[in-house]
N, C-alpha and C positions, 0 to 999 in steps of 0.2 A: 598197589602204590602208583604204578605211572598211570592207571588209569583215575585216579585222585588228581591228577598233575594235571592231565589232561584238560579234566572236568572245573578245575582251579583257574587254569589257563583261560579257556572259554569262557566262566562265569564273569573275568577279570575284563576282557576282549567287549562282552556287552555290556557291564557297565560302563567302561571307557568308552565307547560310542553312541548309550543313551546321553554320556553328559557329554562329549562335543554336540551331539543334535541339540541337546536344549541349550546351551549355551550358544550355538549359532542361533536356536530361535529367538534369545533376546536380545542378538547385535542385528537383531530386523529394525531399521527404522523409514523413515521418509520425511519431508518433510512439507509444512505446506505455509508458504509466505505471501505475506499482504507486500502488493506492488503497487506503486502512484507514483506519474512525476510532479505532481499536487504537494508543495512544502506548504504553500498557506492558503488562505483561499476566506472569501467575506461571507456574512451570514448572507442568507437566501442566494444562495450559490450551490451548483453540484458539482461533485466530483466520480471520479470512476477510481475502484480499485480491482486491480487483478488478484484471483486468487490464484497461485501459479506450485503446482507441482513440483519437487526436488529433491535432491538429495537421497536417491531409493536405493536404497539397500535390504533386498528380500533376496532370501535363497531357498525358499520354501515355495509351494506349489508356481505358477506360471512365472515366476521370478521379477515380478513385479506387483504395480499398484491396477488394478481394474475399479476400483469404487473404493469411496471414504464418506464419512458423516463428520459434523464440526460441527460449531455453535459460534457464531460473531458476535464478540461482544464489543457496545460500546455505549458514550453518554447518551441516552434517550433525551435529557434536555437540550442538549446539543446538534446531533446528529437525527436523522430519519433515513432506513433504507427506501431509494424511491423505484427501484425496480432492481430485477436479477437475469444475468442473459450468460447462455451456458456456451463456452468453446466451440470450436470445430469442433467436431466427435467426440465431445461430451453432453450427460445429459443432468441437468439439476432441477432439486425441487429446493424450495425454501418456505419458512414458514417462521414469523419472528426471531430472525438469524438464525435456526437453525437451517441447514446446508446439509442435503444428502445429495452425494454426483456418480456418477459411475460412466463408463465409456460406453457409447452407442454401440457397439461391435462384439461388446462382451472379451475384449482382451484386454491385457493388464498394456500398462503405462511403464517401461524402464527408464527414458529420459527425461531430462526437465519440460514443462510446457504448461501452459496458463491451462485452464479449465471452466475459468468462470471469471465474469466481471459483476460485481456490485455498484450499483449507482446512491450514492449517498446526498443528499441534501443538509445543507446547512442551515438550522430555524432563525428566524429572525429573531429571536429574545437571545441566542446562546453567548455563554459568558467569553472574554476573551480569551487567549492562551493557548497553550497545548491541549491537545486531548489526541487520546490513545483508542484505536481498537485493535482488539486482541482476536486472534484465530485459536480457540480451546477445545477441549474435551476431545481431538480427533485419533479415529480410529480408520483402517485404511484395510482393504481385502486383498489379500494374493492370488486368492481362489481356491486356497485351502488352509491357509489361516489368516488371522487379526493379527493384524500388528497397531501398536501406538504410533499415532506421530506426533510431529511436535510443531508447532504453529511462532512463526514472527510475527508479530506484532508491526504496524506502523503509525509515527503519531503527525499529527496534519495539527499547524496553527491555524487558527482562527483571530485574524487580525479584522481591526476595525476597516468602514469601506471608507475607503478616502475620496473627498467631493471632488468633482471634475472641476480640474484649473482651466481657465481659457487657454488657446491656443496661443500661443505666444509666438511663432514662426510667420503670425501675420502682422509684425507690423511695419506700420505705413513710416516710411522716412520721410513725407513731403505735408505731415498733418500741419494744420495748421499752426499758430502760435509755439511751435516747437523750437524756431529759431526765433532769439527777440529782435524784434529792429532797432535800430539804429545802434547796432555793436562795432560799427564803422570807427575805428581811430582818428577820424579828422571829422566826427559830429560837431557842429558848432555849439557853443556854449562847455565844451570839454574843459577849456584852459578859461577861467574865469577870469573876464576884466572888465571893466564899466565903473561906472559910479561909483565912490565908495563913499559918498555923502550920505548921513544919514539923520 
């Protein structure tokens, strides 16, 4: 009987430890967010957005992010990516928005820090308004497991380009005809008198 108890004991012991381990394996997250101080911006224009590492929460192998894959998504009529340039000690590949990075040193990432910049162009046909690109599908390495992340979005207006006003801080106070003459209070012919035969 006690060795029942025992045996009851311990079976109870490993499953209570398989399920905290899996359950901390799904409170694994990270996150990866689109940064710009770009609110609007005209067609035939570029902008740079940061992709910037965050929010890590890994307790599984090196306790952190070493490499993730993503997919940028956004309007092709609108937007074009026009180049990709990778962090300090990161390394990226791209290939119509898809993003794989991973860290030049082969260690994992704990705190916050950009990774990547994206260079966006603005077409000249694009409609005006908002438009959205989204950071999806990402998936991020510990170095001994995947984890999901989860991607911010940021949306950038596309305002029309407004025509260059002249400079208005150049004007002349001495142009000509700007004062009229003869504003003088005592011009002759002011106080009408003469003839009044008619």
């Amino acid at each position: 009987m006690k060795k029942i108890k025992i045996i009851s004991i311990l079976v109870l012991l490993i499953i209570t430890s398989l399920t905290i381990n899996t359950y901390a394996a799904t409170e694994e997250s990270f996150e990866l967010k689109l940064e710009t101080s770009i609110g609007s911006i005209n067609p035939e224009e570029t902008f740079s957005i940061n992709i910037v590492l965050d929010n890590i929460k890994v307790t599984t192998g090196d306790l952190g992010i070493g490499a993730y894959s993503a997919v940028i998504k956004y309007d092709t009529n609108i937007l074009e990516i026009v180049n990709a340039t990778a962090a300090t000690n990161w390394e990226i590949m791209t290939n119509e928005g898809n993003i794989i990075a991973n860290t030049k040193n082969a260690e994992v990432v704990k705190e916050k820090q950009n990774t990547a910049t994206i260079e966006f162009k603005v077409k000249k046909t694009a409609k005006l308004g908002d438009t959205e690109i989204k950071i999806e599908n990402i998936e991020g390495s510990s170095g001994l497991t995947t984890i999901n992340g989860k991607g911010i979005s940021k949306k950038v207006t596309i305002k029309e380009k407004q025509a260059e006003k002249p400079n208005d801080n150049n004007q002349n106070t001495n142009t000509p005809n700007q004062n009229t003459p003869n504003q003088n209070t005592n011009t002759p012919n002011q106080n009408i008198q003469g003839n009044n035969n008619q």
